[in-house]
N, C-alpha and C positions, 0 to 999 in steps of 0.2 A: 443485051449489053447492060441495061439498067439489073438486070435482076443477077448476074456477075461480081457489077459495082456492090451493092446491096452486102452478100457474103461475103465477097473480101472487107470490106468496113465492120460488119459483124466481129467476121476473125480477128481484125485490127483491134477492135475494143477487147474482143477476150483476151488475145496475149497480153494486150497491156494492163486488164486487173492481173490477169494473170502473175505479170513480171511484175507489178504491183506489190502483190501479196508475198512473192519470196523477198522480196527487199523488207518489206514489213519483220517478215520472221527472220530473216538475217539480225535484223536490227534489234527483235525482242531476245533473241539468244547473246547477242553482242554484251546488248543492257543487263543480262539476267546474270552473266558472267563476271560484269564487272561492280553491278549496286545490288549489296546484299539488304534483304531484309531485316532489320531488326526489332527487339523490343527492349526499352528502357524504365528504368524507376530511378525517381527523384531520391538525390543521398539528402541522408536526416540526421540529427543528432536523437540518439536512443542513449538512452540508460540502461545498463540490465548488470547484473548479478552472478558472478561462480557459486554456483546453493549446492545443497549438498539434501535430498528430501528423505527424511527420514522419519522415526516417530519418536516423539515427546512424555517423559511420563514426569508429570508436575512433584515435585516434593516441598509442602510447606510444613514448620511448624506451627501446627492446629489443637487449639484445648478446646472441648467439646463444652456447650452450655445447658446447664439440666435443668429443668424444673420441672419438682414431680407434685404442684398443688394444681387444682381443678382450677375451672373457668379459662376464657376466651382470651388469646392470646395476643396483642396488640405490638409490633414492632413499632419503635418511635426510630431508630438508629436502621440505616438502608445499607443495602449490602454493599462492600466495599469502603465503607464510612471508615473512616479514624476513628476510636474509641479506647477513652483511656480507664484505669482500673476503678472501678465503682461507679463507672457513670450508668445510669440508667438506659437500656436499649430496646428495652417495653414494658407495655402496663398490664396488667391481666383484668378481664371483668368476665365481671358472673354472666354475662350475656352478650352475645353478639351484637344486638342491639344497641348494648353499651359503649360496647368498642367503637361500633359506625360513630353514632352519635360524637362520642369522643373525637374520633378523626376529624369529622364533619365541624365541630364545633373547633378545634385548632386553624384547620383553613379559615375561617371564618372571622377569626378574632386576629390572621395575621392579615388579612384584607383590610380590617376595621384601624389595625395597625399604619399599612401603609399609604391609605386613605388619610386621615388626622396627621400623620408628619407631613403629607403632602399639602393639605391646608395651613399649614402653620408656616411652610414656607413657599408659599405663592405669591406672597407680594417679592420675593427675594429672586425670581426667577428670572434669569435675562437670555436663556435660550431662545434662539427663532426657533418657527416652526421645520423653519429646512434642517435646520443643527437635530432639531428633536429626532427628523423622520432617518437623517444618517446617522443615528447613534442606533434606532430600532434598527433600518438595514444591518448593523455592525452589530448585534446581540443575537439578531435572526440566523446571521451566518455563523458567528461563533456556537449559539443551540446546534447546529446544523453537524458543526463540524465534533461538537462532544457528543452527540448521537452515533455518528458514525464511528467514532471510538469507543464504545461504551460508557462515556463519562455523563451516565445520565444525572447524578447530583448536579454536576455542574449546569447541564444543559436546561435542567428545573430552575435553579438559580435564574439562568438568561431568561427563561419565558416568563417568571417573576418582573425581570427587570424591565421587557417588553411591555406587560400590563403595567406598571410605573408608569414609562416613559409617553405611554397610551393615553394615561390620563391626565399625565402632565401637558401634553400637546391640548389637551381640552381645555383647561385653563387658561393657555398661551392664546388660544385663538378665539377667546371669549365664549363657546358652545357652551361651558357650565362656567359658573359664578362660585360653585363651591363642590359637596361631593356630603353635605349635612343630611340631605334625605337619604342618599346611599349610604349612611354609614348606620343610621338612623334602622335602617330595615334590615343591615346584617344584623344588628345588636338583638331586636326583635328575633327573625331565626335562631338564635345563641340562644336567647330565653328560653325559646320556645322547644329546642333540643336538651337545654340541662333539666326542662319540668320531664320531659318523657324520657328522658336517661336516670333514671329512679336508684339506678346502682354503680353509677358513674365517681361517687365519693367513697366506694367502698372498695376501688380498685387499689390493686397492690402494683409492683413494680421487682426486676427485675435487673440487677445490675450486671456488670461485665467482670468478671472474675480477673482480668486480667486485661493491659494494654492494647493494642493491634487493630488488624482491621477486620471487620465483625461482618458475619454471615449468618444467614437467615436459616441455611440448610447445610447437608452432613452427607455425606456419600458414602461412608463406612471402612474411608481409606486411610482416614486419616490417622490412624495408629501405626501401619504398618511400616513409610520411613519417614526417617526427618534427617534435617542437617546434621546428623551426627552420623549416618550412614554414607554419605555421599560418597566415602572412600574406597565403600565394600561392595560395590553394587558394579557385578559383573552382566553382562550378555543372559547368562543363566538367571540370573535374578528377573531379568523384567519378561518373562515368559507366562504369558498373560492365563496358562494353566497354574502359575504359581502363587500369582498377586490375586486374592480372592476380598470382595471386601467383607467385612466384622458385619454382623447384622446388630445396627444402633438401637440400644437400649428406649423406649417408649419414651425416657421424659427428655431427652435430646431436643432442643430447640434451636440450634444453631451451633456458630462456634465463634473464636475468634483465631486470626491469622497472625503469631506473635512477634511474626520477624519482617524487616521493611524487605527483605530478599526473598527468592522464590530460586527455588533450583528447579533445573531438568535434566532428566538422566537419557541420553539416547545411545540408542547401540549405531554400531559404523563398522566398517572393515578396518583392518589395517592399513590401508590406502588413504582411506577417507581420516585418519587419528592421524595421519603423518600431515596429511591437507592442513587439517583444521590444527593442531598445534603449530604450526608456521603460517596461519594466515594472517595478516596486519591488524587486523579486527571485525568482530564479528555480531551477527545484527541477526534475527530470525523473523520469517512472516507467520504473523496469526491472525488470517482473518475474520476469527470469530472474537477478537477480542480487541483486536485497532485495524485500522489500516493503512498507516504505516508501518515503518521497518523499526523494531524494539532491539535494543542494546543490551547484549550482554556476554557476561566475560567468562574463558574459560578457567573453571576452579580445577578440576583431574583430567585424567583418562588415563579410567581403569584398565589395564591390560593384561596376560598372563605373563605374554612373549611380545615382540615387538612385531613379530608376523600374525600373530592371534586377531580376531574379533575383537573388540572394544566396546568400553559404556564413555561417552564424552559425559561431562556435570558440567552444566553453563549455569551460569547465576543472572538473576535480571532482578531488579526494583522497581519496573512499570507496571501500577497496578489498576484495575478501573472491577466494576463492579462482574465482568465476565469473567475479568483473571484470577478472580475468588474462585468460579466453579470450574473449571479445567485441571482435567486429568490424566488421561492418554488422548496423547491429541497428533495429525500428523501436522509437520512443520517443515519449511524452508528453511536451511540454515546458509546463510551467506557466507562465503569467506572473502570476498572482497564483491567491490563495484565501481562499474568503469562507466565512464563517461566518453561518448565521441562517433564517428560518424558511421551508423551501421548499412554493411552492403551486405546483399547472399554471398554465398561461398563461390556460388555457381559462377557469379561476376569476374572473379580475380584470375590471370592473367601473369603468365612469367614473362619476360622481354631481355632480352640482352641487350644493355646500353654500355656505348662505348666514351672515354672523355682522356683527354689528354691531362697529366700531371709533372709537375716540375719538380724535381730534384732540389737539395740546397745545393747544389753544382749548377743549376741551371740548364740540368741534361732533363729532356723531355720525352717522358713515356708515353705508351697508352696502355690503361686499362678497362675492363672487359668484366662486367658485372654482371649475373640476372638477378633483375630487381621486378618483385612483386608490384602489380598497380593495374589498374581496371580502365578498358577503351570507355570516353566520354563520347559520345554524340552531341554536336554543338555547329548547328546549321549545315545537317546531308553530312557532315565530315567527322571522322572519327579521330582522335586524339588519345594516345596514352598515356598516364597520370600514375604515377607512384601513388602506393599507399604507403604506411606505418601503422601495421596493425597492434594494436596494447592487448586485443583477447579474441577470440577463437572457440566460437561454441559450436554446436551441432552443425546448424548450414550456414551461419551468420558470421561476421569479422565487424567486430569494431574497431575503427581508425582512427588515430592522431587526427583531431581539428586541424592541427597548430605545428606539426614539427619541427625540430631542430636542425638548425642549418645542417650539423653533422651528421644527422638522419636521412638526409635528402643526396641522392646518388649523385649530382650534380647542378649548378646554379640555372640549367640550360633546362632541365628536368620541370615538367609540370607536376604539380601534384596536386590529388581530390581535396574538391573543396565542400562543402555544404551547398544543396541543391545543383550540383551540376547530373546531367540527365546519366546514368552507368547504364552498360549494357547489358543483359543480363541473358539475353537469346539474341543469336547469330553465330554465319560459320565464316570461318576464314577472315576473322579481321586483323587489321596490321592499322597500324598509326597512317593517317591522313585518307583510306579507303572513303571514297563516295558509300553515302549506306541511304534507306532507305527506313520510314520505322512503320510497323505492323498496328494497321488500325484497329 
């Protein structure tokens, strides 16, 4: 009897994992039917750009700078410099030696310079030392940021101004008393480089033929167009078997760039010449020369027919010392730029949303819209949210922040906001669906 009891208890406990376990899986089929998985991304405010990428071929006008007498070339004028007609933009010496020394000895005497104004007004100093060290933070980042644009004259300037401010904090905080010995032992080096510079008074000089901004080098293109072509330069023109450059004459040492404008010639389809003459304004990327976005205006577009290939001619006036050497170069050209909140493509969602309207009779319809807008996840619950898209790229939709009452399908109607969670994978969602999100 005992060992009877024993199997039926046994039995007893199996059916009941048993029946256990199908309630389990009833229950996991129930759930899996009704809470969908998902995955979401945080909405952001993106910037981005309609570009149009194509290639650039630079047209300045450029007069070449010759000099065909011997000895060691020394630029004083750095590329990109302003330079007006006659000003000096180096000196020539019978030896290299001469030239260094030379160089060596102008650092040295603009030290000894800013040294001696610095003693003559240190009793007059009323900066603290905190003021000093946020002016060098505030020169540091400014260098930082003319580097990264090419503007290295300027960004020299600031590291100038850094060594100043360097040595003015030494005074402020009593470290030195003065700066007489340090000035004392440039002066010394000076001496000591004009006795071993033996041919340093016999150097000549080198003026600028003409206004503009002055370059150091010559790439042997510069003959071929200038502002005065800009109207003739078809597709066929810029066929890089056609544009060969001049092989520069030996005594070539530079040029100068005589106009504050720089054109560029690019080719484009017909499509793209219809874009870009109706766009509101236009900006190009060159990241070898800034980086930011540089301004400039459409002057042509060369065409045969109106379905033809095109040359666009943009004009710009931003110059820094890389935008002297650029010549076929590839380029972003913008034709506009939007501002607002980017979701994938994948995200958006059509919905038919219905709202009742009133007549001036006071006779009450319904109408029956589908209005674009992306399911939010916002605590397991999904909600649909209008969008207002302003642009439409490859996978992406940028979206109205901020819309207009009259842009918005109804007062009842939510719409995306910055940081609400969008869904971007799951199947089957509808407005207020239980979900689930994928870890």
């Amino acid at each position: 009897m005992e060992k009877k009891s024993s199997v039926a208890l046994v039995r007893k406990i199996i059916m009941t994992l048993i029946t256990l376990l199908v309630i389990a899986y009833v229950i996991y089929v129930i759930c899996s039917a009704s809470f969908t998985q998902i995955k979401t991304e945080t909405a952001k405010i993106r910037t981005v750009s309609d570009s149009i990428s194509t290639s650039g071929y630079f047209i300045r006008d450029e007069k070449l700078i010759k000099y065909d007498g011997g000895g060691v070339v020394s630029y004083i004028a750095q590329d990109g410099e302003k330079v007006s007609k006659n000003q000096t933009i180096a000196n020539v010496f019978p030896t290299s030696d001469d030239a260094n020394a030379k160089q060596e000895t102008e650092k040295l005497n603009a030290q000894i310079t800013a040294l001696e104004q610095l003693e003559k007004t240190a009793d007059t100093i009323t900066l603290t030392p905190d003021e000093i060290d946020k002016n060098i933070s505030s020169l540091l980042v400014q260098a930082n940021m003319n580097v990264s644009n090419g503007d290295y004259l300027l960004a020299d300037d600031n590291f100038s101004d850094v060594l100043y401010n360097l040595n003015e904090r030494q005074l402020v905080t009593g470290k030195l008393d003065g700066f007489s010995d340090k000035i004392n032992e440039l002066k010394s080096k000076v001496k000591e480089l004009e006795k071993s510079s033996s041919g340093s008074k016999k150097s000549k000089t080198i003026k600028s033929s003409s206004s503009g901004y002055f370059v150091s080098t010559a790439d042997g293109y510069e003959s071929i167009y200038s502002s005065k072509d800009i109207e003739n330069i078809f597709p066929e023109n810029l066929d890089s078997e056609k544009i060969k450059p001049s092989e520069l004459p030996e005594d070539v040492i530079g040029k100068t760039i005589e106009s504050v404008y720089w054109y560029i010639a690019c080719p484009v389809t017909a499509e793209q010449a219809f874009d870009i003459k109706n766009a509101d304004g236009l900006t190009i990327d060159l990241p070898l020369a800034s980086n930011g976005k540089i301004n400039v205006t459409l002057v042509s577009i060369n065409q045969e027919t109106k379905t033809s290939d095109a040359v666009v001619i943009l004009r710009g006036d931003y110059m820094n010392e890389e935008m002297t050497k650029l010549r076929n170069e590839n380029i972003s050209l913008n034709l506009a730029t939007y501002t607002g909140i980017y979701i994938p493509k994948k995200a958006v969602h059509e919905s038919e949303l219905t709202k009742t309207v009133e007549d001036e009779n006071g006779k009450e319809t319904t109408v029956t819209e589908t209005v674009k807008g992306v399911y939010v996840e916002t605590g397991g619950t999904l909600n649909f949210k209008q969008i207002v898209p302003i642009y439409s790229g490859e996978d992406y939709v940028i979206c109205k922040e901020s819309p207009e009452e009259d842009e918005v399908f109804s007062d009842d109607v939510r719409v995306l906001k910055v940081y609400d969670d969008v869904v971007v994978e799951g199947a089957d969602l509808y407005d207020g669906k239980l979900v689930g999100r994928i870890s």
